[in-house]
PDB file of the backbone (N, CA, C, O) and the ligand in Angstrom, with CONECT records:
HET     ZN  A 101       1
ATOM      1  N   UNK A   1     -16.342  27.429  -5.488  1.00  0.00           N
ATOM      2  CA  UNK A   1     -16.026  26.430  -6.492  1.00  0.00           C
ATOM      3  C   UNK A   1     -17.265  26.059  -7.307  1.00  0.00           C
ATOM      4  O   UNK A   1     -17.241  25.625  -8.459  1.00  0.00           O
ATOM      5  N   UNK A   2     -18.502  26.314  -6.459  1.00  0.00           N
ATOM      6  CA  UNK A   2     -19.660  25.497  -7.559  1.00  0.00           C
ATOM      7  C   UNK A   2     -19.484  26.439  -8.472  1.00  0.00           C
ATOM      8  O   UNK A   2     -19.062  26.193  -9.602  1.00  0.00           O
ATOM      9  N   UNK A   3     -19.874  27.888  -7.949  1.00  0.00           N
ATOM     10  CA  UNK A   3     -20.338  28.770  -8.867  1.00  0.00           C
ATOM     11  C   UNK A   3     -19.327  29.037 -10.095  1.00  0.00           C
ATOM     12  O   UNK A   3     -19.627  29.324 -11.254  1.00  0.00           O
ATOM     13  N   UNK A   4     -17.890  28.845  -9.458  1.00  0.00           N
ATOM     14  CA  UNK A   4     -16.785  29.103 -10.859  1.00  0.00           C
ATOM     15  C   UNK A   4     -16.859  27.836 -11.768  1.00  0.00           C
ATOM     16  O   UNK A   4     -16.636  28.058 -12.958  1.00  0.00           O
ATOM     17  N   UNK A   5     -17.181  26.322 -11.357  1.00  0.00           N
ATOM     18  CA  UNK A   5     -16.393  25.412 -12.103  1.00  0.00           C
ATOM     19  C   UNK A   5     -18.101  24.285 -12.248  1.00  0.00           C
ATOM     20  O   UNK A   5     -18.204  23.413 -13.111  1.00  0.00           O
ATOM     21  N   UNK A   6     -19.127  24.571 -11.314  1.00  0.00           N
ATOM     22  CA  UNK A   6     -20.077  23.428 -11.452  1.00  0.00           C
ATOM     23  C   UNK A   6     -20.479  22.815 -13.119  1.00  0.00           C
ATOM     24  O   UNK A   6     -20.274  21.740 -13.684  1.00  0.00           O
ATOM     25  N   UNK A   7     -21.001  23.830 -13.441  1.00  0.00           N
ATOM     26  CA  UNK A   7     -21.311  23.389 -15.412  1.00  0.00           C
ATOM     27  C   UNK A   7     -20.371  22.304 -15.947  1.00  0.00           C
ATOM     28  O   UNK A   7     -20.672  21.242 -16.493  1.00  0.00           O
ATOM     29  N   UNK A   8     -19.251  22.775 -15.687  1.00  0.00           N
ATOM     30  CA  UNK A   8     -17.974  22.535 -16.733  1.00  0.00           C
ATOM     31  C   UNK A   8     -18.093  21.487 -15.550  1.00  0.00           C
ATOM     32  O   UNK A   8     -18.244  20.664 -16.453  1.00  0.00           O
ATOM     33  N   UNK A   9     -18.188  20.540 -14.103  1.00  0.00           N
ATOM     34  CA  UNK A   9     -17.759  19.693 -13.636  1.00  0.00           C
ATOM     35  C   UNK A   9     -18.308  18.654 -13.816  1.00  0.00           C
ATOM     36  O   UNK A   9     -17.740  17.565 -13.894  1.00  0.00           O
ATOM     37  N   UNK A  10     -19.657  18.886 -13.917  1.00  0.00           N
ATOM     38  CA  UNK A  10     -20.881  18.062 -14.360  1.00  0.00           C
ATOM     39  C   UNK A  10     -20.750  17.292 -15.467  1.00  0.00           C
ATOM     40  O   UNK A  10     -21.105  16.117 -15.566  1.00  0.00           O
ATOM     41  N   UNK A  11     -20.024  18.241 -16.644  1.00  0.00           N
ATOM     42  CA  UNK A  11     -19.870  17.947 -17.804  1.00  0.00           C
ATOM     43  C   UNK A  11     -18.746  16.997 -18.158  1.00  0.00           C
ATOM     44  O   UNK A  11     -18.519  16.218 -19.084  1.00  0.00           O
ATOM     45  N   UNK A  12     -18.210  17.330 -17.184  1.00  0.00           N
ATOM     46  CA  UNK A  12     -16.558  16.188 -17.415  1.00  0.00           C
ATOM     47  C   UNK A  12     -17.127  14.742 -16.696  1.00  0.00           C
ATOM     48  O   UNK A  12     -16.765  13.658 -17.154  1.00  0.00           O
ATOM     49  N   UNK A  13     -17.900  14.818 -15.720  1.00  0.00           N
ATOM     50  CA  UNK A  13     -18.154  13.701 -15.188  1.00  0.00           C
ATOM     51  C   UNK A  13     -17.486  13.145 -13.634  1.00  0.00           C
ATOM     52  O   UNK A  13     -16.302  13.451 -13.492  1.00  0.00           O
ATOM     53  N   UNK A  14     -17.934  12.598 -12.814  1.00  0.00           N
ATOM     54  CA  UNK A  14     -17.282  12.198 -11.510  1.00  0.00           C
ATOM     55  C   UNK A  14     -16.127  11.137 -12.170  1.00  0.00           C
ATOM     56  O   UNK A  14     -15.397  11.455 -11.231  1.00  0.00           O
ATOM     57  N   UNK A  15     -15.292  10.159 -12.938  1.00  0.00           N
ATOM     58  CA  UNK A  15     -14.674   9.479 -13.134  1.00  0.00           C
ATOM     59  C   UNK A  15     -13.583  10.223 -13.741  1.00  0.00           C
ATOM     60  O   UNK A  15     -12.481   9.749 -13.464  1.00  0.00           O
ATOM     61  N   UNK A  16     -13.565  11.431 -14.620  1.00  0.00           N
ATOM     62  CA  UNK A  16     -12.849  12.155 -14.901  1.00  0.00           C
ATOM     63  C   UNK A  16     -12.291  13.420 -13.505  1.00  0.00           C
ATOM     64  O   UNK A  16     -11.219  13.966 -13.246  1.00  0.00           O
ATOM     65  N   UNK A  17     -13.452  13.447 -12.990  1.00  0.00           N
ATOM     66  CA  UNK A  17     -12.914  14.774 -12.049  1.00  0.00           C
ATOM     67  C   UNK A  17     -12.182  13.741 -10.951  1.00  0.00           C
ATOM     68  O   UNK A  17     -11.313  14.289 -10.272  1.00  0.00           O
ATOM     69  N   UNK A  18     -12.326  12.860 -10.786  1.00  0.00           N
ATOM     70  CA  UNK A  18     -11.600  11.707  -9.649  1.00  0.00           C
ATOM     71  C   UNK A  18     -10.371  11.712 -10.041  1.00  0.00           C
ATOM     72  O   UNK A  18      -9.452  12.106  -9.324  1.00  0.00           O
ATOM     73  N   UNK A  19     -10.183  11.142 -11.583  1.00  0.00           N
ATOM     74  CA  UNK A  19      -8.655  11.389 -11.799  1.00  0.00           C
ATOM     75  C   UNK A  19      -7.893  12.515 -11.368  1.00  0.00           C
ATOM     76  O   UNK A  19      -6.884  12.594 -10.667  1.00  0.00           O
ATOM     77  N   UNK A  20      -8.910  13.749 -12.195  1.00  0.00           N
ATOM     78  CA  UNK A  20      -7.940  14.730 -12.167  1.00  0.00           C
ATOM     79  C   UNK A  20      -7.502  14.980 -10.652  1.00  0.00           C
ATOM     80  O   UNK A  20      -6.288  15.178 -10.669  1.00  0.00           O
ATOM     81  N   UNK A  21      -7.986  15.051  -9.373  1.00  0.00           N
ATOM     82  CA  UNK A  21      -8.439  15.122  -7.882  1.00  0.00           C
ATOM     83  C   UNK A  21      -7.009  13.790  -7.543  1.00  0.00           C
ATOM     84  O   UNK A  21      -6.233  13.990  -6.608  1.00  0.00           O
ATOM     85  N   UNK A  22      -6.928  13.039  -8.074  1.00  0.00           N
ATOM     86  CA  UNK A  22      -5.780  12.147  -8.393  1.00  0.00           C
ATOM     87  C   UNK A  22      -4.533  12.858  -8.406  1.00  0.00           C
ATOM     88  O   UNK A  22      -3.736  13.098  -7.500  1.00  0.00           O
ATOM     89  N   UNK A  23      -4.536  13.150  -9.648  1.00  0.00           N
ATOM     90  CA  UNK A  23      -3.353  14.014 -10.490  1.00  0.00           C
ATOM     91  C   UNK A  23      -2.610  15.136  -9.130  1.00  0.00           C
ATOM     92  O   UNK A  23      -1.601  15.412  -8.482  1.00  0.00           O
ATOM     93  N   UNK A  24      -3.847  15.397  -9.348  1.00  0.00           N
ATOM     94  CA  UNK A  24      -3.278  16.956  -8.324  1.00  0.00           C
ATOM     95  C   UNK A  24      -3.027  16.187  -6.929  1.00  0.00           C
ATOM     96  O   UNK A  24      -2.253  16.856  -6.245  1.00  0.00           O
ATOM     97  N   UNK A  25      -3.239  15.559  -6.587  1.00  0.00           N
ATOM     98  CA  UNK A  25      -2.915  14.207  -4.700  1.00  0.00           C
ATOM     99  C   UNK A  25      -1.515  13.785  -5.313  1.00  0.00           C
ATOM    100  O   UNK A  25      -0.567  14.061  -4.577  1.00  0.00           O
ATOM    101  N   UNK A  26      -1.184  13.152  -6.550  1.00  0.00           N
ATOM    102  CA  UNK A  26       0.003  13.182  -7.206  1.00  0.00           C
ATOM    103  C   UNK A  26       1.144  14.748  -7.007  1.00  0.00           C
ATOM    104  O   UNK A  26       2.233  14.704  -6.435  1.00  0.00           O
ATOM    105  N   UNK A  27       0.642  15.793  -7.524  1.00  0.00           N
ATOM    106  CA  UNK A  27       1.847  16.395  -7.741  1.00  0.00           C
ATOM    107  C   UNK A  27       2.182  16.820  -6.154  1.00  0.00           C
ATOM    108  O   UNK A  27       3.311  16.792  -5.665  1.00  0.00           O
ATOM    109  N   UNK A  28       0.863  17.248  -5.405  1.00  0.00           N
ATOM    110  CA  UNK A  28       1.299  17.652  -3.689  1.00  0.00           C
ATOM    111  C   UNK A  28       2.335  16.371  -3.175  1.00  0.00           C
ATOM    112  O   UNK A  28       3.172  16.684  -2.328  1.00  0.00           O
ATOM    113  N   UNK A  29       2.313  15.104  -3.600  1.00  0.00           N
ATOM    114  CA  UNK A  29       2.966  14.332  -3.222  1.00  0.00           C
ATOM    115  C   UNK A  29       4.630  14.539  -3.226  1.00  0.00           C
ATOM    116  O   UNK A  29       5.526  14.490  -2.384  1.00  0.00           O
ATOM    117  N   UNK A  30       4.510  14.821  -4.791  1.00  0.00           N
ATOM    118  CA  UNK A  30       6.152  15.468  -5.399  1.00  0.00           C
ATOM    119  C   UNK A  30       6.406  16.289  -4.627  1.00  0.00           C
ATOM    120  O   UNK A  30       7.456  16.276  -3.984  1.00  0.00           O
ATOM    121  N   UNK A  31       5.350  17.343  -4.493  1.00  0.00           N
ATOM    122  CA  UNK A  31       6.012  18.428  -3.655  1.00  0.00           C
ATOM    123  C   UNK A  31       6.779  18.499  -2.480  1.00  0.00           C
ATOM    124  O   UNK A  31       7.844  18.967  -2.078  1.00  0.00           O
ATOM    125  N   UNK A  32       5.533  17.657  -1.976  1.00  0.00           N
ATOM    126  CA  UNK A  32       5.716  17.047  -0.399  1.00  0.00           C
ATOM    127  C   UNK A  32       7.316  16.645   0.095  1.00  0.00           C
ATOM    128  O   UNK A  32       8.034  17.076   0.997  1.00  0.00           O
ATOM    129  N   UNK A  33       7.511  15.524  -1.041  1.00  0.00           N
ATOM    130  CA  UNK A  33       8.720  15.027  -1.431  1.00  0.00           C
ATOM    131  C   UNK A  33      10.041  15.686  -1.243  1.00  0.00           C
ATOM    132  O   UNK A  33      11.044  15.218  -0.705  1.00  0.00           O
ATOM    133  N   UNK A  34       9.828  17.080  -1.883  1.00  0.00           N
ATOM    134  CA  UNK A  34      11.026  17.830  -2.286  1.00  0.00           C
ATOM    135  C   UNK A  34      11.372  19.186  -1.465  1.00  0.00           C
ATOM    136  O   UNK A  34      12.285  20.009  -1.534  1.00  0.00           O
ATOM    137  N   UNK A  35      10.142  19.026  -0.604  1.00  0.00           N
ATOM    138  CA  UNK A  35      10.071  19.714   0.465  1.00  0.00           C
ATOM    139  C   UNK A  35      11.654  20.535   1.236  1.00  0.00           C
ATOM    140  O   UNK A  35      12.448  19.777   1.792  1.00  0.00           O
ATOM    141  N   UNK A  36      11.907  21.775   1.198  1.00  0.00           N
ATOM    142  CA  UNK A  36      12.900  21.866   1.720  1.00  0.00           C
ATOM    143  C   UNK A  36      12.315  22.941   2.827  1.00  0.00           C
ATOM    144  O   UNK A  36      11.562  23.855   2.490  1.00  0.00           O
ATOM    145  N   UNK A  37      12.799  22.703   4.349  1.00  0.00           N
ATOM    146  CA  UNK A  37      12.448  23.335   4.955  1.00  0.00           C
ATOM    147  C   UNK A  37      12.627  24.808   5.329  1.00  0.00           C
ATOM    148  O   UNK A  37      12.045  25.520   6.147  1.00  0.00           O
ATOM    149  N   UNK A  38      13.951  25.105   4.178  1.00  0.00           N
ATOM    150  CA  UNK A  38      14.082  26.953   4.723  1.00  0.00           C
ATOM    151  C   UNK A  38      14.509  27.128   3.647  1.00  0.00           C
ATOM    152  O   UNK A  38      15.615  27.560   3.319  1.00  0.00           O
ATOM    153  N   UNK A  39      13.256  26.650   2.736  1.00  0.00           N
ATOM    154  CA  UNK A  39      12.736  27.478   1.585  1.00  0.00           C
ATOM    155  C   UNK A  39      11.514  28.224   1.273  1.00  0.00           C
ATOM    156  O   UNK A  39      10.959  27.160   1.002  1.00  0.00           O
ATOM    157  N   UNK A  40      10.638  29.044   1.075  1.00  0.00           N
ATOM    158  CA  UNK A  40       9.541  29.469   1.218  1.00  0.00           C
ATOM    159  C   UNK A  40       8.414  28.358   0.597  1.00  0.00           C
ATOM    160  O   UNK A  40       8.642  27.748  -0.447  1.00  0.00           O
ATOM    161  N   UNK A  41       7.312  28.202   1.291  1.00  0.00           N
ATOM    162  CA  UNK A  41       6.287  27.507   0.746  1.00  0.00           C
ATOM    163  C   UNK A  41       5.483  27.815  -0.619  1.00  0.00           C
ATOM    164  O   UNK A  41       4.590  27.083  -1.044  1.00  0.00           O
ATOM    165  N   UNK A  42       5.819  28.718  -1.097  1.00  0.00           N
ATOM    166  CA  UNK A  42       4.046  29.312  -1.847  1.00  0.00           C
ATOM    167  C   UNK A  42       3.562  28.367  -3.005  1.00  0.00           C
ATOM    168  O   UNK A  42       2.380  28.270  -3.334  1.00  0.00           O
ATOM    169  N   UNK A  43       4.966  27.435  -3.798  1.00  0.00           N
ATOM    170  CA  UNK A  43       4.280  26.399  -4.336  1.00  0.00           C
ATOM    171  C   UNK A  43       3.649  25.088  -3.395  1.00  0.00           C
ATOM    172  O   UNK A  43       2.641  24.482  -3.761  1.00  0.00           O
ATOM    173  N   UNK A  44       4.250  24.813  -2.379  1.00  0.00           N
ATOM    174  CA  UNK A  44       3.293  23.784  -2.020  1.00  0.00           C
ATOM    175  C   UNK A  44       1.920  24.098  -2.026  1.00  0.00           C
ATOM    176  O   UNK A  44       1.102  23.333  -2.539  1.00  0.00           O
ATOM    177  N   UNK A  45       1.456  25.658  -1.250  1.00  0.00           N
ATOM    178  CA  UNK A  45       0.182  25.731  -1.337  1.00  0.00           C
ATOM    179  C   UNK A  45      -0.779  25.873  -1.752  1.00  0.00           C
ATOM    180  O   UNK A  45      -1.884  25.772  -1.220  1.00  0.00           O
ATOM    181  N   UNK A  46      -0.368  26.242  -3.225  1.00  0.00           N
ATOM    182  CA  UNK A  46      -0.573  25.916  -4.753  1.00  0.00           C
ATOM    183  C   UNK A  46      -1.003  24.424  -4.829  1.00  0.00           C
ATOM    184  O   UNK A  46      -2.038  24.086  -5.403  1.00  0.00           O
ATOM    185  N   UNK A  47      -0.137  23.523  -4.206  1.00  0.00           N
ATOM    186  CA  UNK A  47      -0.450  22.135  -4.685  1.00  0.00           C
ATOM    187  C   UNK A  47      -1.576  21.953  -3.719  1.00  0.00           C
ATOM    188  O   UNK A  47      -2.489  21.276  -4.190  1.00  0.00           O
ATOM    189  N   UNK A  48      -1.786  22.428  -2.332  1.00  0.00           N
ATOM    190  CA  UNK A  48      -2.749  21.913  -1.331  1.00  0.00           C
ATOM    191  C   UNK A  48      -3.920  22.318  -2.277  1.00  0.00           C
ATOM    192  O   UNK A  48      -4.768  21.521  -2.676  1.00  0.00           O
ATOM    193  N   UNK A  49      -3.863  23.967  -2.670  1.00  0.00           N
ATOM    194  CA  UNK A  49      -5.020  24.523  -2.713  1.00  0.00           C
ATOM    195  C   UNK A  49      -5.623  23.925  -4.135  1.00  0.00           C
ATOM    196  O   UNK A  49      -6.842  24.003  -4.284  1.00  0.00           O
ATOM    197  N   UNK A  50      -4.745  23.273  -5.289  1.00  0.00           N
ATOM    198  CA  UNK A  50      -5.361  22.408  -6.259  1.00  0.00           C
ATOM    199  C   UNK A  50      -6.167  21.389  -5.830  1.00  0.00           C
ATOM    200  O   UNK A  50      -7.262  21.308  -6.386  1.00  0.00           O
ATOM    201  N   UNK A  51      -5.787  20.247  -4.615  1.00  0.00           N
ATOM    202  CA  UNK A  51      -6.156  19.507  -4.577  1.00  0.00           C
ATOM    203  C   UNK A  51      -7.341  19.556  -3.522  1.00  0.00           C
ATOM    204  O   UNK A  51      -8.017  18.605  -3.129  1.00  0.00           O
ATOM    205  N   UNK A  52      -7.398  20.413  -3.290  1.00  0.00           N
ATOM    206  CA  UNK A  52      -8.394  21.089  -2.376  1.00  0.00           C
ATOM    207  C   UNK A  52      -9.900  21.726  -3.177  1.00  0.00           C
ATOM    208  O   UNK A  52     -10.972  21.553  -2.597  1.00  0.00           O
ATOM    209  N   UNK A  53      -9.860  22.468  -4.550  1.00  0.00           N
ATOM    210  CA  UNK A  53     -10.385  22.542  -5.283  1.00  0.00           C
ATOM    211  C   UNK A  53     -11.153  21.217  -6.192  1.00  0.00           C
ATOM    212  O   UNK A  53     -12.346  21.098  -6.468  1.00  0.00           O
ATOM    213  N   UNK A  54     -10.067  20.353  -6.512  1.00  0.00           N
ATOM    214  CA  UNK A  54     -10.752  19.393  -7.019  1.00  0.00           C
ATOM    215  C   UNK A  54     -11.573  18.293  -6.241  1.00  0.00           C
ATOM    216  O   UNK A  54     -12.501  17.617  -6.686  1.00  0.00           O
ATOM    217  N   UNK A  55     -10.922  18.265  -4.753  1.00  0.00           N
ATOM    218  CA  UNK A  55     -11.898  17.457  -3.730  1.00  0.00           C
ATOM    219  C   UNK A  55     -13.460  18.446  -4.118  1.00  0.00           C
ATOM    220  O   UNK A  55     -14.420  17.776  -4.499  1.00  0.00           O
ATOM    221  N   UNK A  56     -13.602  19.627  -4.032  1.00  0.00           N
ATOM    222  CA  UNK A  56     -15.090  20.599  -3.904  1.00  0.00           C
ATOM    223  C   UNK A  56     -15.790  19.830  -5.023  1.00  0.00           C
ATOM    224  O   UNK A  56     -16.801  19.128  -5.007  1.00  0.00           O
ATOM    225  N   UNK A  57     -14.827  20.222  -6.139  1.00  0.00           N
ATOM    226  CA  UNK A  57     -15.439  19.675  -7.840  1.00  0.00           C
ATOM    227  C   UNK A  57     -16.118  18.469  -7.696  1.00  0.00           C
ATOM    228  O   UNK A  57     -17.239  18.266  -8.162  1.00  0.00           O
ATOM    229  N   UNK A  58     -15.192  17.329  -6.796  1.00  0.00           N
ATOM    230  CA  UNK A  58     -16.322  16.237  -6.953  1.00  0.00           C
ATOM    231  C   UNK A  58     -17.340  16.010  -5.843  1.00  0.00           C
ATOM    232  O   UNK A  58     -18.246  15.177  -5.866  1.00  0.00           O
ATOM    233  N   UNK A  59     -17.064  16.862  -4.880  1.00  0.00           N
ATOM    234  CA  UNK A  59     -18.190  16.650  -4.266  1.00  0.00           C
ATOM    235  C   UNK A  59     -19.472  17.146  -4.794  1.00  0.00           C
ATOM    236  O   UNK A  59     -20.563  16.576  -4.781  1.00  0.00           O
ATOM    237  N   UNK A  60     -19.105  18.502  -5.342  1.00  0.00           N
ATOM    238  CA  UNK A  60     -20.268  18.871  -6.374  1.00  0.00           C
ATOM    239  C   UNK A  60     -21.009  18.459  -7.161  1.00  0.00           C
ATOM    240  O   UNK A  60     -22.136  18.923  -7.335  1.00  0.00           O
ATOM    241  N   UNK A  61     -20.371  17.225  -7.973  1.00  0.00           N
ATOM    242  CA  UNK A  61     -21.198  16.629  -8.837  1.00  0.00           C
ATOM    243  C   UNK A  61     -21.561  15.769  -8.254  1.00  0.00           C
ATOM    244  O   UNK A  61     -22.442  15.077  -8.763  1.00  0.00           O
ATOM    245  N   UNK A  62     -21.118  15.477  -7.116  1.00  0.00           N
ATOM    246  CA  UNK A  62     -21.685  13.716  -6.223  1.00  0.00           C
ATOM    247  C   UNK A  62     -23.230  14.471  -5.630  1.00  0.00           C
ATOM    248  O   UNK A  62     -24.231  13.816  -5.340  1.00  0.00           O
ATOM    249  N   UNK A  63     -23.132  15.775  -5.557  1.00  0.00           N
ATOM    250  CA  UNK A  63     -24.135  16.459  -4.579  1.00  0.00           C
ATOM    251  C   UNK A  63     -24.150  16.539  -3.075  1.00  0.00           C
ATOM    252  O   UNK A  63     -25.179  16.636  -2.406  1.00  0.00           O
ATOM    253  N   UNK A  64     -22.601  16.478  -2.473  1.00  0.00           N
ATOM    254  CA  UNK A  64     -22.128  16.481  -1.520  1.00  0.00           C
ATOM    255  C   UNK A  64     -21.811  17.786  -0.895  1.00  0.00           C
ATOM    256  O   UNK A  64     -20.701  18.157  -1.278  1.00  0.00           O
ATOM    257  N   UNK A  65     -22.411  18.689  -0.010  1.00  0.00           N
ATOM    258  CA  UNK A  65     -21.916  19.966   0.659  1.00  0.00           C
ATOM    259  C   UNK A  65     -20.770  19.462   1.645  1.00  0.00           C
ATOM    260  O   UNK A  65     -21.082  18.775   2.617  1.00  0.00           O
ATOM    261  N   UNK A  66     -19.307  19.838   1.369  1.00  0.00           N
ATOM    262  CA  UNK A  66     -17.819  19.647   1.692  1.00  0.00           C
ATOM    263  C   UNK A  66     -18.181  19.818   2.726  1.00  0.00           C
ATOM    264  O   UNK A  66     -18.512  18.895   3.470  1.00  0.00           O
ATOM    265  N   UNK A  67     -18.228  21.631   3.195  1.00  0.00           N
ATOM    266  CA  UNK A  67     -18.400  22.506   4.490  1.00  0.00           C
ATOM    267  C   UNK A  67     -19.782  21.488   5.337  1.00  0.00           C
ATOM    268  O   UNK A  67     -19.508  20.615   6.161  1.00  0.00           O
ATOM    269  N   UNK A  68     -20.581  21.678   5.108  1.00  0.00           N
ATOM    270  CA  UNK A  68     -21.468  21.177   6.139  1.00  0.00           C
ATOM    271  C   UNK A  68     -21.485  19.503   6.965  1.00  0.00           C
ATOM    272  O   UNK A  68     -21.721  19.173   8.127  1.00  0.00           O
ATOM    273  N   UNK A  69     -20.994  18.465   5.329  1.00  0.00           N
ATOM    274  CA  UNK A  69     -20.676  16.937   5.945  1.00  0.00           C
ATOM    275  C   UNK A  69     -19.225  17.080   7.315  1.00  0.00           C
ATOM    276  O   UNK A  69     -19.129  16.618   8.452  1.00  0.00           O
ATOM    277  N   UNK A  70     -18.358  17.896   6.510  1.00  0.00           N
ATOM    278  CA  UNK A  70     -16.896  18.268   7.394  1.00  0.00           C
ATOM    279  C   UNK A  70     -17.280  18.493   9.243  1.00  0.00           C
ATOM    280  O   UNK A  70     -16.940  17.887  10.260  1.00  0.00           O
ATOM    281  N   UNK A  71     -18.069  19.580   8.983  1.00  0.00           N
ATOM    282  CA  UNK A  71     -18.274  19.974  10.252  1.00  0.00           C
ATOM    283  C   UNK A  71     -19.153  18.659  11.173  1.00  0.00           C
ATOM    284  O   UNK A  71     -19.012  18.134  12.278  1.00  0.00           O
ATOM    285  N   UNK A  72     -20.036  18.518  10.090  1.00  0.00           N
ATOM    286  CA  UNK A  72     -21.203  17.546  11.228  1.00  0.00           C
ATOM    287  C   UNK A  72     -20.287  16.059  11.542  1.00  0.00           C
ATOM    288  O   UNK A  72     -20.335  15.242  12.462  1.00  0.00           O
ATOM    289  N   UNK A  73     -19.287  16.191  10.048  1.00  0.00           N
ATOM    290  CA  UNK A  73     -18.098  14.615  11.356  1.00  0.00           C
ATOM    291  C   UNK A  73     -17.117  15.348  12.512  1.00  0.00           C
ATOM    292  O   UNK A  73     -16.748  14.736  13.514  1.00  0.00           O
ATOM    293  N   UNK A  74     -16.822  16.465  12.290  1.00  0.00           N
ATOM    294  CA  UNK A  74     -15.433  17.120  12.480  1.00  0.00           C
ATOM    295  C   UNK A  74     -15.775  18.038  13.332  1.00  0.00           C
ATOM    296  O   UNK A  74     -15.009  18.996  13.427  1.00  0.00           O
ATOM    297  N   UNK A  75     -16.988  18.011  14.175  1.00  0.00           N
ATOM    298  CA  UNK A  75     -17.287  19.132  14.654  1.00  0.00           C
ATOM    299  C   UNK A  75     -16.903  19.368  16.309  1.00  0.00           C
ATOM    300  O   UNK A  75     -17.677  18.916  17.152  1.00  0.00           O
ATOM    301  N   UNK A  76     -15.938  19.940  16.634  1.00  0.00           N
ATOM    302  CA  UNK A  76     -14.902  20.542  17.645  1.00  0.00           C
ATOM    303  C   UNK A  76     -14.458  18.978  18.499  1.00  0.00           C
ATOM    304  O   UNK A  76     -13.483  19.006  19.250  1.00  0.00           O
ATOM    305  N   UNK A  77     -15.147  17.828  18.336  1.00  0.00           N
ATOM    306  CA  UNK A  77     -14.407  16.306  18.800  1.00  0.00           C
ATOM    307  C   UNK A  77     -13.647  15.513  17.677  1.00  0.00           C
ATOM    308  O   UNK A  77     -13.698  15.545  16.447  1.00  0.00           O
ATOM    309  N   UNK A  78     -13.023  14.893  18.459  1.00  0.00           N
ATOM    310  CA  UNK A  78     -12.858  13.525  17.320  1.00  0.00           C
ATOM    311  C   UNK A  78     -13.740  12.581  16.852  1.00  0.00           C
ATOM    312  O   UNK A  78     -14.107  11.924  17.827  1.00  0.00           O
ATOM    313  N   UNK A  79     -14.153  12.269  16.057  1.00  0.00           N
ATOM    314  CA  UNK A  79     -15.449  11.319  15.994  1.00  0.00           C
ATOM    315  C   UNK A  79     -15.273  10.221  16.278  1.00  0.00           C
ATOM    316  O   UNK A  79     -16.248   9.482  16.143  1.00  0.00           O
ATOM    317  N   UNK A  80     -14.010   9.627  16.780  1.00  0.00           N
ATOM    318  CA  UNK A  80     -13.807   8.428  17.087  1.00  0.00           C
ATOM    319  C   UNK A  80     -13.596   8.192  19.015  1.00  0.00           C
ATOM    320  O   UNK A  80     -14.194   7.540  19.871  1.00  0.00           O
ATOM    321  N   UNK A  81     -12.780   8.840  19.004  1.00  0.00           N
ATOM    322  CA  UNK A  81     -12.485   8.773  20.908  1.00  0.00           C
ATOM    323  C   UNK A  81     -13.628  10.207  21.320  1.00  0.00           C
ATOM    324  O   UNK A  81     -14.019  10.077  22.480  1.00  0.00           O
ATOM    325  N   UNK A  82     -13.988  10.996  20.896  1.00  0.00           N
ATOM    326  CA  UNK A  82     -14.893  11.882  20.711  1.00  0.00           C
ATOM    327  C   UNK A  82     -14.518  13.130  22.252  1.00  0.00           C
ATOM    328  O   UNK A  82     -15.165  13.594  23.191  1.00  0.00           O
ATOM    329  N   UNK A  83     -13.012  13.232  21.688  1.00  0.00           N
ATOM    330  CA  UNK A  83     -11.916  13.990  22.422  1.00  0.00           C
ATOM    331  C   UNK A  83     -11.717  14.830  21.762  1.00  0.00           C
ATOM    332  O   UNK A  83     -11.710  14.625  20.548  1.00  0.00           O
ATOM    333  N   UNK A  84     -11.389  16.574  22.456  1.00  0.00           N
ATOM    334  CA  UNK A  84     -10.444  17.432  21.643  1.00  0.00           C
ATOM    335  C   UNK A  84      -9.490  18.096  22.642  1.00  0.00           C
ATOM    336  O   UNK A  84      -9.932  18.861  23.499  1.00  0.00           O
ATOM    337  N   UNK A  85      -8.117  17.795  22.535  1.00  0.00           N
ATOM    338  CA  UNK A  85      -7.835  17.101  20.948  1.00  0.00           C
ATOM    339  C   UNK A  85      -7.796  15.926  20.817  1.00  0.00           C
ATOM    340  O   UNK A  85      -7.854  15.377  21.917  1.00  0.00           O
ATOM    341  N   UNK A  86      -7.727  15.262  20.023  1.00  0.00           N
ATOM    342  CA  UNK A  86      -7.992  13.893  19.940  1.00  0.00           C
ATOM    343  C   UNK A  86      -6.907  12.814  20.680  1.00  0.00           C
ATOM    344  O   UNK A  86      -5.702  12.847  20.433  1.00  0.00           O
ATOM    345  N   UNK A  87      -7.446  11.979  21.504  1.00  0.00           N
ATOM    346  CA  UNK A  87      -6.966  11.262  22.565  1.00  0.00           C
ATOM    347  C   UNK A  87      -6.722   9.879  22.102  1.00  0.00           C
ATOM    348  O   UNK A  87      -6.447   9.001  22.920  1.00  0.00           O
ATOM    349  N   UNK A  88      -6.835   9.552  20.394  1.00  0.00           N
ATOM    350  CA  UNK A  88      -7.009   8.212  19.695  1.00  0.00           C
ATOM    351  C   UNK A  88      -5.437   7.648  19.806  1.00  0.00           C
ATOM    352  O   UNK A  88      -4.562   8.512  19.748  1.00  0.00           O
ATOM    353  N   UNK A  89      -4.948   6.009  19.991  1.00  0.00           N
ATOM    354  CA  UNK A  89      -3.819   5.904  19.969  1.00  0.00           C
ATOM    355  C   UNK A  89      -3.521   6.263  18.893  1.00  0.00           C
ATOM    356  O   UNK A  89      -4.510   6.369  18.169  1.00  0.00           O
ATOM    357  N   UNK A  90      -2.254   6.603  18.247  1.00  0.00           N
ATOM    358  CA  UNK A  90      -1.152   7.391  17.697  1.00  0.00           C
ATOM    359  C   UNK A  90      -0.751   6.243  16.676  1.00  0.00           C
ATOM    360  O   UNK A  90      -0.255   5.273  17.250  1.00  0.00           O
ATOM    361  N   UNK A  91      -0.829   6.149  15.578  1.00  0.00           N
ATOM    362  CA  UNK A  91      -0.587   5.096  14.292  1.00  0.00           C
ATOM    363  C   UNK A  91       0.760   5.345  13.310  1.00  0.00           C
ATOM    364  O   UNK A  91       0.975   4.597  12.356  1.00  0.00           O
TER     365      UNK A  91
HETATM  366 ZN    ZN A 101      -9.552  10.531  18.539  1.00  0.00          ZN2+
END
């Protein structure tokens, strides 16, 4: 993602790429929504993998490495009951 979209992310700005990172948390929502279960997925993962892209975009311009913060919270425990799998009560 840096290398395809960093220039152009920089340039739009973190308040613009938030929306858009918005937008796209919006349409997975619809999707989510309309969800039918024995129908094939390939647009939902379209919607994950948008909003998945635009989470990178702003971490990029925040100067945030996704992969490395992910792992060092997320790394094979829970960071909270610090169980795997996670042993936290159930909400
Ligand atoms: Zn837990």
């Amino acid at each position: 993602m840096y290398d395809l979209y960093f220039e152009r992310d920089k340039k739009r700005g973190i308040s613009k790429t938030f929306m858009w990172l918005v937008e796209e948390v919006g349409e997975l929502s619809r999707a989510i929504n309309k969800i039918d279960i024995n129908k094939d997925f390939s647009n939902i993962s379209e919607e994950f993998a948008d909003v998945f892209a635009w989470l990178c975009s702003l971490a990029n311009i925040i100067g945030i490495d996704l992969q490395e913060s992910s792992i060092k919270k997320y790394n094979q425990v829970c960071p909270k009951c610090k169980n795997k799998p996670c042993s936290c009560e159930f909400k």
